[in-house]
Structure formats: C-alpha cells, structure tokens
N, C-alpha and C positions, 0 to 999 in steps of 0.2 A: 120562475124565480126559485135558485135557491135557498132551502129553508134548513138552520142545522142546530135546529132546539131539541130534536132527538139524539143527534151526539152530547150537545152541551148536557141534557138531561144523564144520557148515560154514562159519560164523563165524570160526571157529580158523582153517581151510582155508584160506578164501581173505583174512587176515589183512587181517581189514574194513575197520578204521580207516585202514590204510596205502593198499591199494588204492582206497579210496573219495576217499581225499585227492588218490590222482594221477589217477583217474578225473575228479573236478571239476578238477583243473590242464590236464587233456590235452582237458576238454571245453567248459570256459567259456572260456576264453583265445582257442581258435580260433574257438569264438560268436561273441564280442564283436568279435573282428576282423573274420571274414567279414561280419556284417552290417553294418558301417561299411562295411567297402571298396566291396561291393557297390551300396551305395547310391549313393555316389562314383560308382562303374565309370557305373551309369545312369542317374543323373543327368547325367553330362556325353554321353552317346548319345543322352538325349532333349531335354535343352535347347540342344544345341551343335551347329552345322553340323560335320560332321568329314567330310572327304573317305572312301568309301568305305563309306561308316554301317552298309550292309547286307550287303554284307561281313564290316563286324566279327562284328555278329549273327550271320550263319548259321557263322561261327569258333566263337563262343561255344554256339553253339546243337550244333554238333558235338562239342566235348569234352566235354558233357551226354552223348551218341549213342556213346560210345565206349568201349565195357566197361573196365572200372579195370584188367584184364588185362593192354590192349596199351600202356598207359604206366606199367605196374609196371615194366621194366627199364628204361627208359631216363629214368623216375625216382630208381631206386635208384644207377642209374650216376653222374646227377648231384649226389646228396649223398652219395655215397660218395668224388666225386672233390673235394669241398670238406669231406670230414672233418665230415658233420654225420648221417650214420645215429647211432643208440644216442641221440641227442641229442632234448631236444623240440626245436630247431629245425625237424629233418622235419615236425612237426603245425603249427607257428606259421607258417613262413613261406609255404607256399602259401596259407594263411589270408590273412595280411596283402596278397597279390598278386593276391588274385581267381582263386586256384585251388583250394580248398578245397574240402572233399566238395559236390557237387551246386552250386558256386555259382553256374554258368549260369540253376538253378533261380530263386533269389532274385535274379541280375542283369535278368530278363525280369518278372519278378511288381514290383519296383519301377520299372524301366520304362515297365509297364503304369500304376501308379499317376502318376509324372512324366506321360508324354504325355495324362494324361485332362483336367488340369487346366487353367484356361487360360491362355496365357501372357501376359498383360495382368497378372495379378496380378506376374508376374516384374518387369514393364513398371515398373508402378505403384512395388514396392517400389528399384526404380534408381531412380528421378524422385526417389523421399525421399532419396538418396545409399546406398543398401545395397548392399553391393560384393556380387561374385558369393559367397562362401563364405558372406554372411551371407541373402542371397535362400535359398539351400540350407537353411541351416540353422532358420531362421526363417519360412520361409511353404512350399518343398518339404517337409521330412521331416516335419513335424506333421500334415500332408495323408497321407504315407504310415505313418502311426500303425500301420493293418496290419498293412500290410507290417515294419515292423520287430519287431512283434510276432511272426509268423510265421515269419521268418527265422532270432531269434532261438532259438523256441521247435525246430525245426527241425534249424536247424544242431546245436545241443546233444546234441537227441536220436540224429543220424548220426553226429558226432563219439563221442559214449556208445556205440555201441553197434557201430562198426567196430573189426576183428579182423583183416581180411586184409591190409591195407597195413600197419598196427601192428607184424603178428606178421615184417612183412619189412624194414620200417624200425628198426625197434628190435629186430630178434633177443635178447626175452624181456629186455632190460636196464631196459627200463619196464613194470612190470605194472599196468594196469591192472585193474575188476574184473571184465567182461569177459574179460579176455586173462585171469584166474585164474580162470575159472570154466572156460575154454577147456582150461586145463590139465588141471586135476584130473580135467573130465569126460572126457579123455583117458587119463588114469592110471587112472580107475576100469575105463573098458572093455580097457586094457591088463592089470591089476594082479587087477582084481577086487576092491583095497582099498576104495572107496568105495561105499556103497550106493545105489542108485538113490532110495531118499527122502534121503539127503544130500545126492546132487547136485540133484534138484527144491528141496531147500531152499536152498542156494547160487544158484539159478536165480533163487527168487526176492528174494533178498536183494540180486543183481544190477539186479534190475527196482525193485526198492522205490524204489531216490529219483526215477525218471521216472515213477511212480506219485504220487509225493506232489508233486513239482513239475505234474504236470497238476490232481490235486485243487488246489490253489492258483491256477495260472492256469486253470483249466479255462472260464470265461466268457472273459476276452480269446482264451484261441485259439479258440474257437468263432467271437469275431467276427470275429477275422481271417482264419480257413477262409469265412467267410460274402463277407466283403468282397472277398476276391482272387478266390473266385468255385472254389479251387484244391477238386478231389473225388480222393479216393484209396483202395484196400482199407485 
C-alpha cells in the first residue's frame, strides 16, 4: 500500500508553493540574463579586433579557476556596501554583467561557436545594410542554437541548485527550495524532529521540477551536449 504522509509532511515543511515560486524567480531571471549577456560578452571577442583579446580570455578563463570561496568576501563587502544583500539584486546583477555562476563556462562554448563560422557570412549580411546587432542577432545566434540551449539549460540548473553564496547573500531572508530543504535537514539532525524518510521526501520534491524540465527538453540538451562537444560526471 502506498503511503504519502511523508511527502504531505514535507510538503508542509518546506512550504512548496512559496519556495518553488522563489526557487523559479531566483533561477530563471538570472538564466535568461546570463545566457544573453554571455552571448554578447563573445560574440564581440570573436568577431571584434579588441586590443588585448587574450588577455581578456585567460581573465575570464581565471575567475572559472577560482573557488567561489576566495571572492565570497569581497563580494559580500560589495553589496553590503551598496545596500543590496537580503535583496534579489545579489542573484540578478552579476547575471546581467557576465559574472554569474560559471559564466566563463558559456562565454568560451559560445565563442567556440562565433569563431567556427565564417566570417564572409558577417561580410555578406553588411553589404545587404545589416548593422552590427542585427548581423548578431540574425545570422550569429541562430548558428549558436546550442549553445543557447545549453547555457540556458545550465545556468538554471546551478542557479537551482546553489546554497553557499545564497545562504551568505541573503542570510535566510529569501528561501528558496533548496535553502528549505538546507534547513530543515539541519533541524532534523539538530532536533531529531524530522525523519530521515521525510527529509529523502523533501529531497526529492526539491529535485522534481529539474526532473520534469529535463523530461521535456531532454532531446535539445542532448543535442546541445553533442554539438558543443562539452562531457561531464
């Protein structure tokens, strides 16, 4: 007989509806940003003479190399000293500036897509009169189909599923479902209140909608793992 008073219980817990609403606020918003900006960021690295080029790269390529540890404080200094911890600006605005979880990752996987292509087509679409944003947007980003598919898929899922910058940026004022599942499995081994099958049920109640959003895209990310070429555990 199935019995699902452990769900219900951690249902209740980690007060799903609410959590899941700020969970999708705190994770598609900085999605959608990051993979725009990043696109931006490398697209003008690979179509653009910029003084310095490789340079910027192995910049970019280092804050990737750089445990989130050693720019935790002098993160937190900075939007504590402009009044924006507790705030979702901490999760939106490195989004929007090409600093967001991993975005070194997707500024080189689109890179790699820009530079493969050739640039005769860029050529071709100036000669018709297409200014630069629309060359971009109209013969670049269609070619990196991809890549924004992965990026997308990607960013959402590190966005979902980070804890440690959260739990210091927002000291517990935004809970995600995450950061409540963070809790309570803390309270349980504090308390003893909670039972080890309510917290595996809250675990996976956490997990469920990056379960059902892969069943659904499950073919585009495949092709997009296939085309970037990108393999991981």
């Amino acid at each position: 007989e199935l019995c699902f008073d452990n769900f219900r219980t951690a249902f209740e817990t980690l007060d799903f509806f609410k959590s899941f609403g700020m969970s999708m606020l705190m994770s598609l918003i900085p999605a959608v940003l990051q993979t725009a900006v990043t696109a931006v960021i490398a697209y003008g690295l690979a179509r653009f003479h910029i003084p310095f080029k490789k340079v910027i790269l192995v910049l970019i390529l280092i804050t990737f190399l750089l445990p989130t540890q050693v720019m935790l404080v002098p993160r937190y200094v900075l939007f504590d000293t402009y009044h924006l911890t507790d705030t979702i600006w901490a999760q939106f605005l490195p989004a929007l500036f090409g600093q967001g979880l991993n975005s070194a990752i997707f500024i080189f996987v689109y890179y790699s897509y820009f530079v493969s292509y050739p640039v005769v087509l860029d050529e071709a679409a100036e000669i018709d009169g297409a200014g630069k944003w629309k060359i971009f947007l109209k013969v670049s980003l269609p070619m990196a189909k991809g890549a924004i598919i992965l990026s997308m898929l990607f960013s959402f899922v590190f966005y979902w599923n980070e804890t440690y910058l959260s739990n210091t940026l927002w000291g517990g004022k935004i809970q995600t479902l995450p950061l409540k599942l963070q809790s309570f499995t803390l309270q349980k081994e504090a308390a003893g209140s909670i039972s080890e099958s309510v917290s595996l049920a809250g675990t996976l109640l956490s997990i469920l909608p990056l379960l059902v959003m892969y069943l659904i895209f499950q073919r585009q990310f495949v092709e997009s793992i296939e085309s970037t070429g990108i393999t991981g555990e």
